[in-house]
Structure formats: structure tokens, C-alpha cells
C-alpha positions in Angstrom: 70.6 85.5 133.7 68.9 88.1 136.5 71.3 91.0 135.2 70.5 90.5 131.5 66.6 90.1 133.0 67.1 93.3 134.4 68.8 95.2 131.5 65.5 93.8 129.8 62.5 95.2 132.4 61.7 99.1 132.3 63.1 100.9 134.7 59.6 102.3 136.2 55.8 102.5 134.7 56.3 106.0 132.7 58.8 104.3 131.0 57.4 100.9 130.2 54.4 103.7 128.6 56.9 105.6 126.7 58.4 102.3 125.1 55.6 102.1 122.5 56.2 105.2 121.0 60.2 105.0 121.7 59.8 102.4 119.6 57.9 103.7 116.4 60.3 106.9 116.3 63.3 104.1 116.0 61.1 102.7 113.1 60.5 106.1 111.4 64.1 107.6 111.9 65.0 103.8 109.7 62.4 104.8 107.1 64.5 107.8 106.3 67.5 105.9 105.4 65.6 103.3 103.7 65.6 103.6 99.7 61.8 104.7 98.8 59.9 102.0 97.4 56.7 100.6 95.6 53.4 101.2 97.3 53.1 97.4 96.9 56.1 96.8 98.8 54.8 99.4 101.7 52.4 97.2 102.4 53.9 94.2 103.8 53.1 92.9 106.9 55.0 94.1 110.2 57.3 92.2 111.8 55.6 90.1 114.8 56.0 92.1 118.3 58.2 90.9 120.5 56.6 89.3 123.4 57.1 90.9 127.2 58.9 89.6 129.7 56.6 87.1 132.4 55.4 89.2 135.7 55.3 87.0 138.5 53.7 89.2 141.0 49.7 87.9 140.1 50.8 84.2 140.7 52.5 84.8 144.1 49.0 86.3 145.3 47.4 83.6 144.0 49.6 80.5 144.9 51.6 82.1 148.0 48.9 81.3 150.2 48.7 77.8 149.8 52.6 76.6 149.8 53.6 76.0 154.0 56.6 75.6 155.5 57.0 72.2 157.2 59.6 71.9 160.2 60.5 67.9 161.5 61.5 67.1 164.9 63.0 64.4 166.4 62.3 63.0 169.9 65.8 61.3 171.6 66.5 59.8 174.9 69.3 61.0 176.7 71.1 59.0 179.4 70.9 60.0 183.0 73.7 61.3 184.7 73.8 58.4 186.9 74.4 55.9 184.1 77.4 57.9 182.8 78.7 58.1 186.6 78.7 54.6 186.5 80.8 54.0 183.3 83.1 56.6 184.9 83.4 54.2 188.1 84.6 51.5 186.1 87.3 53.5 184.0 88.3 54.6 187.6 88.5 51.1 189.1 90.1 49.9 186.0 93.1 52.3 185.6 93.7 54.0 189.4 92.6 51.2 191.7 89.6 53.6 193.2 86.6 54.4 193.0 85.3 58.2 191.4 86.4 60.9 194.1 82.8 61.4 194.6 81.9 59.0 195.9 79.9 55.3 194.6 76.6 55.4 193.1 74.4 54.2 195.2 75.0 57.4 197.7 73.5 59.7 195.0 69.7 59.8 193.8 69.4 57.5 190.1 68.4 60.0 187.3 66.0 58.5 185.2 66.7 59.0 180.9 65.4 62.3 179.4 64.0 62.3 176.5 64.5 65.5 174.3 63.4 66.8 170.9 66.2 68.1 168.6 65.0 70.1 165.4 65.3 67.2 162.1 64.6 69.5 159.0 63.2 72.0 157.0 61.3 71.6 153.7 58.4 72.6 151.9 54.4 71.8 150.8 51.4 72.5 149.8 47.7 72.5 150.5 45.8 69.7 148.6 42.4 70.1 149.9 40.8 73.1 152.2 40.1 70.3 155.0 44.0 70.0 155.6 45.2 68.1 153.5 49.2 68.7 152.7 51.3 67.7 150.0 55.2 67.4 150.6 58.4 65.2 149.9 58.2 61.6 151.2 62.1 62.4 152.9 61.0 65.6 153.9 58.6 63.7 156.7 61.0 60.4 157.1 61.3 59.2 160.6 60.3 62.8 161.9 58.3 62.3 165.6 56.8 65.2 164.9 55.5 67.4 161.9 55.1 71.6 162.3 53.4 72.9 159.2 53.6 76.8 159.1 51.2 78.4 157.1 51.7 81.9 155.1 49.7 84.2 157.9 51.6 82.4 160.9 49.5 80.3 162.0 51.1 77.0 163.2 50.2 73.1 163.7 51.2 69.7 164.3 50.8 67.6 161.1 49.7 64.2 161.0 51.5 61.9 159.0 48.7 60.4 156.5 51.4 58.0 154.3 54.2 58.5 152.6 55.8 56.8 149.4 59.5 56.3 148.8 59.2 55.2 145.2 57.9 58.2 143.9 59.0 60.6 147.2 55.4 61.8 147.4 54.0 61.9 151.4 50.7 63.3 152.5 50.2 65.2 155.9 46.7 66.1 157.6 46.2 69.3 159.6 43.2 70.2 161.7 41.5 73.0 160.0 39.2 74.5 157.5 38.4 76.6 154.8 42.2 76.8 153.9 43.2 78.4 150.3 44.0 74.7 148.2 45.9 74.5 145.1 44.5 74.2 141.8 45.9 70.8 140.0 47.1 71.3 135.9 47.2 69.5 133.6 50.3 68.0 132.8 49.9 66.8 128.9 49.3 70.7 128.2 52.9 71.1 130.1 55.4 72.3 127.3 59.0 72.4 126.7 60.1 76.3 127.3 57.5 77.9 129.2 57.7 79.7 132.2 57.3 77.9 135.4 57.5 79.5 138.9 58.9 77.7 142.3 58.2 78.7 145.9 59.5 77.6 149.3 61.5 77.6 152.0 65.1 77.3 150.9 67.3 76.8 153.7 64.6 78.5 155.9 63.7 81.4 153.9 60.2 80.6 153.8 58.0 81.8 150.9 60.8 82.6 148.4 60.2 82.6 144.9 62.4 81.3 142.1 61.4 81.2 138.7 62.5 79.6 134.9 61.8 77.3 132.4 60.7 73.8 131.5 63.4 72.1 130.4 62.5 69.0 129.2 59.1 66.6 130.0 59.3 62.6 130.6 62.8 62.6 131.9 64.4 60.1 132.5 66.8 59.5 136.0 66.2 55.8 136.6 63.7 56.4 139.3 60.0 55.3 139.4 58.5 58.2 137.8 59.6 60.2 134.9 60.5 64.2 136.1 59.7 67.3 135.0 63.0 69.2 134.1 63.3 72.8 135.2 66.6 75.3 135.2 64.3 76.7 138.2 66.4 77.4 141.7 65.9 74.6 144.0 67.7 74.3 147.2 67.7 72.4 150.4 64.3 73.4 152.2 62.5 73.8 148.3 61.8 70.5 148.6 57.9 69.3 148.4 57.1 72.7 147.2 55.2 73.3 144.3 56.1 74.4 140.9 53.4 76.5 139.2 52.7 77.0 135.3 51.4 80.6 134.4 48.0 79.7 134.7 48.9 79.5 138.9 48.2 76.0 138.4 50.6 73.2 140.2 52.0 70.7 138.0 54.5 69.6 139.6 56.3 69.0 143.3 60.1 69.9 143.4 62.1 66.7 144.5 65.9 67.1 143.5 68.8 68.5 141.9 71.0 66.8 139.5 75.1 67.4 139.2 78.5 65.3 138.2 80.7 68.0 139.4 79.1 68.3 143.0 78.1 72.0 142.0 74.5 73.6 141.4 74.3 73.3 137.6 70.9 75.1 137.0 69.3 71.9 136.4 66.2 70.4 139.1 63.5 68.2 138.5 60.0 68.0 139.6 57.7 65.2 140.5 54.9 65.8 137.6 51.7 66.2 139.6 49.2 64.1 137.8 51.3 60.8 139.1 51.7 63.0 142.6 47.6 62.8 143.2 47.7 59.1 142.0 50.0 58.5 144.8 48.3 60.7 147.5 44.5 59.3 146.6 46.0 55.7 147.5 47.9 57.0 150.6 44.7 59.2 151.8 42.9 55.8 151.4 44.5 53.0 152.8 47.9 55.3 153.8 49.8 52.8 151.5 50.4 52.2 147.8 50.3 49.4 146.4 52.2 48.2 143.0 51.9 45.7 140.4 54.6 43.6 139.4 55.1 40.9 136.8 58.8 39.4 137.4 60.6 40.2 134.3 64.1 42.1 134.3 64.2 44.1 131.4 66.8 45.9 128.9 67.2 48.3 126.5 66.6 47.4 122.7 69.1 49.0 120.7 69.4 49.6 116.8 71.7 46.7 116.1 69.6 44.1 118.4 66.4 45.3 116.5 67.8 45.0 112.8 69.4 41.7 114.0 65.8 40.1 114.7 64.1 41.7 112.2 62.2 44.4 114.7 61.1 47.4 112.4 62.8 49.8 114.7 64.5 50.0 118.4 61.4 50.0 120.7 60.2 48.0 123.6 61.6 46.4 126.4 64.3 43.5 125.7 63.7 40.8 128.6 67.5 39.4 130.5 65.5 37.4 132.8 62.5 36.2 134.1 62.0 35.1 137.8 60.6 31.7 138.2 57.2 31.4 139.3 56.6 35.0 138.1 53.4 36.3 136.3 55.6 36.5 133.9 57.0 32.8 134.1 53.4 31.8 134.1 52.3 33.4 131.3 55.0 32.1 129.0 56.8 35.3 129.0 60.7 34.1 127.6 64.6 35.4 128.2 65.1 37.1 124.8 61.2 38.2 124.2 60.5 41.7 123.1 57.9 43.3 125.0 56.1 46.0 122.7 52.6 46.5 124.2 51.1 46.3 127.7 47.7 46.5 127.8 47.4 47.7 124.6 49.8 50.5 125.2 52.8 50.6 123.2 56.2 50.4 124.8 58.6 52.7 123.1 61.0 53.0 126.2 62.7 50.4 128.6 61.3 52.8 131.6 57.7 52.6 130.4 56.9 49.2 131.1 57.8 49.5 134.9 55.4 52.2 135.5 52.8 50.6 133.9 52.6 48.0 135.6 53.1 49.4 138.5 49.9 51.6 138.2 47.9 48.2 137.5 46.1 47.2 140.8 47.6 44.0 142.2 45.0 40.8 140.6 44.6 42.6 137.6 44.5 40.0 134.1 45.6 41.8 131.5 47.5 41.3 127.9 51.3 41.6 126.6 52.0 41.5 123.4 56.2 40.4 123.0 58.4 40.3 120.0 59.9 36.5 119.1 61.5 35.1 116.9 60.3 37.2 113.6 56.6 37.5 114.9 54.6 39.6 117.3 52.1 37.4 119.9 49.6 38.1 122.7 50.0 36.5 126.3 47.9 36.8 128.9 49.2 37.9 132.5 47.8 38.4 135.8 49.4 41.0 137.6 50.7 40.2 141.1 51.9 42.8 143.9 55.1 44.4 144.4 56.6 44.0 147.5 58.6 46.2 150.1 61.9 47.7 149.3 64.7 44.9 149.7 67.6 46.5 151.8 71.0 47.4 150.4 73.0 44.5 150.2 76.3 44.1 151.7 79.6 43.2 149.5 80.1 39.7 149.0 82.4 37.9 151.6 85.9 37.8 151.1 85.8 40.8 148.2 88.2 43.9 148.8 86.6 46.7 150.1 88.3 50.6 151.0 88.4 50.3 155.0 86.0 52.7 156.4 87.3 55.5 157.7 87.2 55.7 162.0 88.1 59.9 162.4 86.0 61.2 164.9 84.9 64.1 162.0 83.2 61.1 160.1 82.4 59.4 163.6 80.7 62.7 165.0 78.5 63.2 161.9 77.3 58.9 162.2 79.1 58.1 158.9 82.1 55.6 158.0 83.4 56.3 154.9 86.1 55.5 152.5 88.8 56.6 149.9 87.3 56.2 146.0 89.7 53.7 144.2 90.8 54.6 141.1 88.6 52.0 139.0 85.6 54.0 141.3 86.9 57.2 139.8 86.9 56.0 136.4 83.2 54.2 136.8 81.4 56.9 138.2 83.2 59.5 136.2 84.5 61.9 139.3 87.5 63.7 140.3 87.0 62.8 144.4 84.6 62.2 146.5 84.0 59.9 149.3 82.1 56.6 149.4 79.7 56.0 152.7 80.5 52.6 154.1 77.8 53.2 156.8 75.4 55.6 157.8 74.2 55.9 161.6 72.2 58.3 163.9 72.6 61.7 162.4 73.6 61.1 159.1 70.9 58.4 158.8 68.4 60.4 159.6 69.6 62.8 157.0 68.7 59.8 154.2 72.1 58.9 153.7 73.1 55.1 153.1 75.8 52.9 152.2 77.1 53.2 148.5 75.9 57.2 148.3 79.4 59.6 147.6 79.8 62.3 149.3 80.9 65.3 146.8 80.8 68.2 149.0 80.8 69.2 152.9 79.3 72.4 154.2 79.5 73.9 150.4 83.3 72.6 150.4 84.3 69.8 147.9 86.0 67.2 149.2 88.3 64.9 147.0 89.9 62.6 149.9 89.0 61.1 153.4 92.2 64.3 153.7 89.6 66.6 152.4 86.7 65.2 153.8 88.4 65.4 157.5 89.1 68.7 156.9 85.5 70.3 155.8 83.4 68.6 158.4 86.0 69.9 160.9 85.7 73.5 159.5 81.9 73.6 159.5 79.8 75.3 162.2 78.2 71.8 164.0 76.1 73.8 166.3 74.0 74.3 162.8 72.9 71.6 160.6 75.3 70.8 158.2 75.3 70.5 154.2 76.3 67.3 152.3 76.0 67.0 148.2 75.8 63.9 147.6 75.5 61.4 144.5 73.3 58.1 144.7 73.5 57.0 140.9 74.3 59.5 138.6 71.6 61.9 140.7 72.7 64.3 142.9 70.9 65.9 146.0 71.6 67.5 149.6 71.0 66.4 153.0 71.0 68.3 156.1 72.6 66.4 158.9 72.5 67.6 162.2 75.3 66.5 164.3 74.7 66.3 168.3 76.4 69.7 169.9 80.2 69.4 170.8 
């Protein structure tokens, strides 16, 4: 795409002046071979001009000065020497009968645990407000100890960690200072399909690089709380809470993630659309949490054949599996098998549209449904009640067969046990290799990763077997942080872990 983008740019300004008139002799010398013809037919209308190529250079002026580069560190207590001397004394006592050559512990002075700070990750952000408010990732600022936002001139500070949201990865930091250069918000209903949209951040460091491309599609669909904004813009570990910017040097959206099935980049990354981005932040900047409604219904989708079999006009809605007992839902009458078409007066034409809004309904809330049953539509009143914390993952059922972790000391030394794909995996998930995380401690924790997430790739190698796997981590350099693609779902992304020095 950048050659053919070059091929198409002039190659300096006297020549992007000399195109017009390069372009009218082309016409004329095809007048000459045309066949004359009536003055009636002269006098059609030309052809539409082509339209130029976008020129990013007003934007990054603009925009540049708003988007930061936000560094996490990590504060660790290190053992004393004594304490290690002291396991040493036992392995000696155990095994050769002595004590250590030199000489017992309580002839040397007791060292007291250190604690340290060890550099956690790299990512991106914006400012929201000219008082210091910052926009980023919610997994860029996860368990940091400490927040370094960067600005474009070099100036340097340590963040404050307002809230952050997992749901909808959105987190807000506050900086002390003033007068800063803030972002202006778009508007994302004028968002379309095909036009250009422009990236900056600090991909793998770099900070203030810009990437540019397309919308690809609005509304998207990934089975996470918000719908994305799909973009075939550039987006690599370090982009991530940076803004993507329409023409207009508006932000409309904050870039989250990547998507892949073959563990490679595939020119497709999606962005956090920024109108539910300052829903999120206005809650967090007021009480630091969000809170979510929640009416106790699990939901399906209605296909074509369920619709024409109960009479539905078309396949809309949200089919209802189950409903939890003593659930808003339960209360208001809601039933296994109902069709839920309208939440508060808003239709539901997809599955995915009723969790989101409800969730944006304020906890105590009474409002309407209107469900599908048996041949005839109905209203039900509900009152909304309030979502609660994430569950955590839950473990495989006793006595099923699980892949036995794998022990190596390249899995060990980057915290993660992990395990061979079976072949019934292979075929589920639709993958070649890969390796399942059976359990994610100290570094690779910190890096987000968590049981049930497959490893595709190690340090930009793609690893098909625990053989494979083995094999990459003990080839990459662990005195940097090291690269892992990984699928959670059927959604790709990279984490960064950074493995304690050899």
C-alpha cells in the first residue's frame, strides 16, 4: 500500500503545479484521435476530477501536541541476602553435614528486603481536559505503582490513577498542570465507513509516530462490552490508548486491539468509539467507578428459522435461554423463550444491543420491555438492578481431563504454565498450534495474561508446540521485555512481559 501511495504523490511542488496542465495536454492530444462530432455532443459534462490524495501533515500539528506517552512502573521487594544465606545453610546441612563455609548467620549483619522499581510498560494517551486530565487503556495503567506521562515538548510527570474500567478498557489519569493543548471530541454518528482516519503513539517506544488508513467498518462486533470502530490503521504494542483522529483533527476513537486467527498482523485494529469512552471517563472522574445495570436474563441470537417458526416478522431481538431467579427480570415476568424486541422504547435488532443498554441505565432505574410471546408483542415493566464485579475465571470441573501444564524453566521464567492444544482444541478454535496458559503468575500476570488465553507467537516467532514454545522464549533477548500474540476468544492482542534478568 505505501509504495503504490508513493507512485501516486508528486514527486516535489513544481510538479504537483505542472499536473493540471499535464493533464489537459493528455486530454487534447485524445481529442485528436477522437472522430469530430456534433456541437451538441461537445458539450457534455466533464468527467468528475479525481480527488487528491489526504495530507496528514495539518493534523499532526494540530493533534501531536495532545497524544503523551505513558511509561508504568512496578515497585518489588527483593529478599535480603541474609534470607538467601539462610536457605543456603539448610541445603548445606541437608546434603554435606556442615554448615556454609562462611560461616552461620548470626555472625553477619541481617539485610533488611529492598524494595526496587522495575519498568512495567509502554503505551499511549491523550489529553482530555487542559487541567490534566488523560485518557488511555484501562490495561495500559493495570496494577502499575506508578504512572510517567511524557508529554510532546519533554516535559515529564507522575500520573495519578483517577479509575479505570475493564469492561470497556477505558482508564483516566490526572496530571498536575495547566493550560495543556486538550483534544477536541467528534462526533461519532458522522463517523463513515471509508474515510480517512489517522493514529498516533508510541509503538514499541517510538513515541509520536503516526500511522494512518481507513474506517473499516462501524458497530463492530467482537463480543466485548462495546461495539469497536474498525480501522486497517497500524496498531502495535505501545499504540495502545492513543487516539484515532478523523480529518477534521477530531478524536473519535481510542485504539484498544488488534484482531488475527493466524497469529500474524492482518491489517485489521479496532478502536474504542469515543462517545462511549467520555461516558466511561465522566463516571470514573466522578465517583472513579462505573457502575452498570443489569436485568438477569441470558440471551441468544434469533435466527431466520426461530423467527418464521413463531411467527416473528423478521430475525430481530434478543431470544432469552434463561432467566436467573430473583432477577429483575424474574420479577417482572420476563420468560425462557420470550423475545425481547424493545428496551426502553428502543428497538433491539441485535443480540449485543440489549447488554449495552442496559448497562448504560443507572442502577434503580424502572423502565419498559417490550418481548415477543407466543404470536403477540407485550410491555413489562422492570426495574433495573446493578451489575456486579467481574466473577473470576473458573477452574475445570473436578475429575475432567486436562493437558498437564508444562514445568520448563522457559515457561517457569516468564510466570506461565502452559500446555499442549488437543486436537478437539485445534479443531474448536480453528488453529494450526498454539499453546494454552494453564496459569499465569508474576511477570506474565502482570502482562494481562490468564488462564484459557493461547499463546500464538513468542518474541515475533510462532510457536505450534510446548517444542516450539520452549524453543522461542529461549531464543528471545530476556534482558528486554518480551512479545507474546495471544488469542482470548477469537480476539487477538500483544502483551509485553518482562521476565526478571537471568
Amino acid at each position: 500500500m505505501t509504495t503504490h501511495t508513493e507512485r501516486l504523490l508528486p514527486s516535489s511542488p513544481a510538479a504537483a503545479r505542472r499536473l493540471p496542465a499535464l493533464a489537459f495536454a493528455a486530454l487534447s492530444s485524445l481529442t485528436v484521435l477522437l472522430p469530430l462530432q456534433p456541437a451538441a455532443a461537445q458539450a457534455a459534462p466533464a468527467a468528475p476530477a479525481a480527488r487528491a490524495l489526504p495530507d496528514f501533515t495539518d493534523l499532526v500539528d494540530q493533534v501531536g501536541p495532545s497524544v503523551v506517552n505513558i511509561r508504568t512502573i512496578e515497585r518489588v521487594t527483593r529478599r535480603g541476602s541474609g534470607e538467601m544465606d539462610e536457605e543456603m545453610q539448610e541445603f548445606f546441612r541437608r546434603f554435606f553435614g556442615q554448615p556454609l563455609p562462611n560461616g552461620p548467620r548470626q555472625n553477619r549483619p541481617q539485610q533488611q528486603p529492598q524494595e526496587e522499581e522495575r519498568p512495567r510498560g509502554v503505551g499511549s494517551g491523550f489529553i482530555l481536559t487542559p487541567d490534566g486530565y488523560v485518557m488511555t487503556n484501562a490495561h495500559v495503567v493495570e496494577d502499575a505503582s506508578e504512572v510517567l506521562v511524557t508529554l510532546p515538548d519533554k516535559r515529564e510527570f507522575k500520573a495519578r490513577i483517577v479509575g479505570a474500567d475493564k469492561r470497556t478498557d477505558v482508564a483516566v489519569v490526572k496530571i498536575d498542570a495547566t493550560g495543556l493543548p486538550a483534544v477536541k471530541v467528534g462526533d461519532i454518528s458522522r463517523l463513515r465507513v471509508g474515510e480517512w482516519v489517522m493514529a498516533i503513539g508510541s509503538p514499541f517506544g517510538l513515541e509520536n509516530t503516526v500511522t494512518a488508513g481507513i474506517v473499516s467498518a462501524k458497530q463492530r462486533d467482537t463480543g466485548e462490552y462495546l461495539p469497536f470502530i474498525q480501522t486497517d490503521v497500524a496498531i502495535n504494542p505501545g499504540n495502545s490508548g492513543g487516539p484515532l483522529i478523523n480529518m477534521r483533527g477530531e478524536v473519535v476513537g481510542i485504539n484498544s486491539q488488534i484482531y488475527s486467527r493466524s497469529g500474524g498482523f492482518m491489517g485489521i485494529s479496532f478502536s474504542i468509539p469515543i462517545d462511549e469512552a467520555i461516558r466511561v471517563s465522566d463516571q470514573l472522574r466522578a465517583t472513579g467507578r462505573v457502575s452498570r445495570g443489569r436485568i438477569g436474563v441470558q440471551i441468544d441470537q434469533v435466527t431466520k428459522d426461530v423467527a418464521e417458526s413463531i411467527g416473528l416478522p423478521k430475525a430481530q431481538g434478543a431470544l432469552v435461554r434463561g432467566v436467573e431467579g430473583g432477577s429483575p427480570g424474574d420479577k417482572a415476568g420476563i420468560e425462557p423463550g420470550d423475545i425481547i424486541l424493545k428496551y426502553d422504547g428502543r428497538d433491539i435488532e441485535r443480540p449485543s444491543d440489549l447488554p449495552r443498554m442496559v448497562g448504560n441505565t443507572k442502577p434503580g432505574t424502572r423502565t419498559t420491555v417490550t418481548v415477543f410471546r407466543r404470536g403477540g408483542t407485550r410491555d413489562l415493566s422492570i426495574t433495573v438492578a446493578e451489575l456486579e464485579a467481574d466473577a473470576p475465571a473458573r477452574r475445570p470441573a473436578a475429575g475432567r481431563e486436562e493437558p498437564k501444564p508444562s514445568a520448563s524453566a522457559a515457561a517457569k521464567s516468564l510466570g506461565l504454565g502452559v500446555a499442549e492444544l488437543t486436537d478437539a482444541q485445534r479443531r474448536d478454535l480453528k488453529l494450526r498450534g498454539g499453546v494454552r496458559v494453564e496459569s499465569a503468575t508474576d511477570a506474565a500476570a502482570r502482562a494481562g495474561l490468564r488462564e484459557g488465553d493461547i499463546i500464538l507467537s513468542v518474541a515475533n516467532v510462532e510457536v505450534g508446540s510446548l517444542k516450539e514454545f520452549d524453543a522461542a522464549v529461549n531464543k528471545a533477548d530476556r534482558s528486554k521485555p518480551v512479545s507474546v500474540l495471544f488469542r482470548r476468544g477469537d480476539w487477538a492482542q500483544y502483551a509485553l512481559i518482562r521476565p526478571a534478568a537471568r
